[in-house]
C-alpha positions in Angstrom: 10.9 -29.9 -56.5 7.4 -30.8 -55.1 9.5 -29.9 -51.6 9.7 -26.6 -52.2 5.9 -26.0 -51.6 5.6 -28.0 -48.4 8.3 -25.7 -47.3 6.9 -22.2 -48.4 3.4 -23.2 -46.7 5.1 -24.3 -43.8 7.3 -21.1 -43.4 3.9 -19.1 -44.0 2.2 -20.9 -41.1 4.9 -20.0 -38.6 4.8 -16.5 -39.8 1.4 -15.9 -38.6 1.1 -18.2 -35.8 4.2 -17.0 -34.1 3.2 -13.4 -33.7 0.0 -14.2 -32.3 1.8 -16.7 -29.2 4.1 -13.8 -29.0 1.4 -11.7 -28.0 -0.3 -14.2 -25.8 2.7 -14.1 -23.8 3.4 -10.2 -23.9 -0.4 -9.8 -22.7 0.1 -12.1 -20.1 3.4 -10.6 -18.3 1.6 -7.4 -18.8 -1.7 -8.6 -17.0 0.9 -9.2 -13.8 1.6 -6.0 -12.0 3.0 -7.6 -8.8 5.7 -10.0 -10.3 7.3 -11.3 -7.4 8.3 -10.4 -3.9 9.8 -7.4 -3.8 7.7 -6.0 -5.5 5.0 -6.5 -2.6 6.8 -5.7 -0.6 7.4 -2.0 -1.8 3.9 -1.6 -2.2 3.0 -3.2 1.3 5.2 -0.4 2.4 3.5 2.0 0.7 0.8 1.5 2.1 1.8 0.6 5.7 3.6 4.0 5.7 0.3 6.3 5.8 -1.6 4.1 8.0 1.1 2.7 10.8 3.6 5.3 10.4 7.1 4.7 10.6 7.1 2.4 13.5 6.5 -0.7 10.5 10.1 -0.2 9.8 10.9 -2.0 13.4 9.1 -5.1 11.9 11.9 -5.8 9.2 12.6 -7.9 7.5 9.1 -8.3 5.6 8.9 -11.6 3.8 6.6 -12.0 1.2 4.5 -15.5 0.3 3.1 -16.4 -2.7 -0.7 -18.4 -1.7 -2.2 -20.3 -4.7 0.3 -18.2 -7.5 -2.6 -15.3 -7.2 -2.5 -13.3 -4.0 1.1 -11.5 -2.2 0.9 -12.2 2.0 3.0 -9.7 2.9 3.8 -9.7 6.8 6.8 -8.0 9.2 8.7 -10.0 11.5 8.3 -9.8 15.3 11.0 -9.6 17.3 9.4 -9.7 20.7 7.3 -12.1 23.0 4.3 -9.8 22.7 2.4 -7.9 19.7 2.1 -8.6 16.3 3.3 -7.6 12.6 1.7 -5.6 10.0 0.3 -7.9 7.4 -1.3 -7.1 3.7 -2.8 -9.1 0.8 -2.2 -8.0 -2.8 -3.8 -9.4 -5.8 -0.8 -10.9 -7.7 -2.5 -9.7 -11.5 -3.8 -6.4 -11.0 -2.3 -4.7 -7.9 -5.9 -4.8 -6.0 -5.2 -4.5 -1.8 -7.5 -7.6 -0.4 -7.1 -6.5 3.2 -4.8 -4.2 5.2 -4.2 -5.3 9.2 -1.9 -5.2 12.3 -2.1 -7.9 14.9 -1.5 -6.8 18.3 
């Protein structure tokens, strides 16, 4: 019988800590707008598109790098001896381009 209250206050103390770790989590996935490679890559295309023109497209495949689990490295392959790739930083939790270039 004395049971029965452990039990009850227990089951009360999940109930409201649960929701709030719930949360924490939801508001954490949804502070990530770049979740994982291809994701940078489709918006280091987007914006290599405007600026390089279609010629990027002879730098596939891109590859995509996580540094420090915070900032996308997006760069093209190159296939030849001489020039360079397109190459793009995006900030993993909120989208923000760090720098935009093209070796050459």
């Amino acid at each position: 019988m004395k049971k029965t209250p452990l039990v009850i206050s227990m089951i009360l103390v999940a109930s409201f800590c649960l929701p709030s770790v719930t949360a924490e989590r939801r508001n954490a996935k949804q502070n990530v707008y770049v979740p994982n490679g291809q994701t940078a890559i489709k918006i280091a295309e987007a914006i290599w598109l405007p600026i390089f023109g279609e010629s990027i497209y002879k730098e596939k495949p891109f590859k995509a790098i996580l540094i420090k689990d915070r900032i996308w490295y997006v760069h093209g392959t190159l296939h030849t001896a001489i020039g360079g790739t397109v190459n793009i930083e995006i900030q993993k939790s909120d989208c923000k381009i760090l720098s935009v270039s093209h070796g050459k």
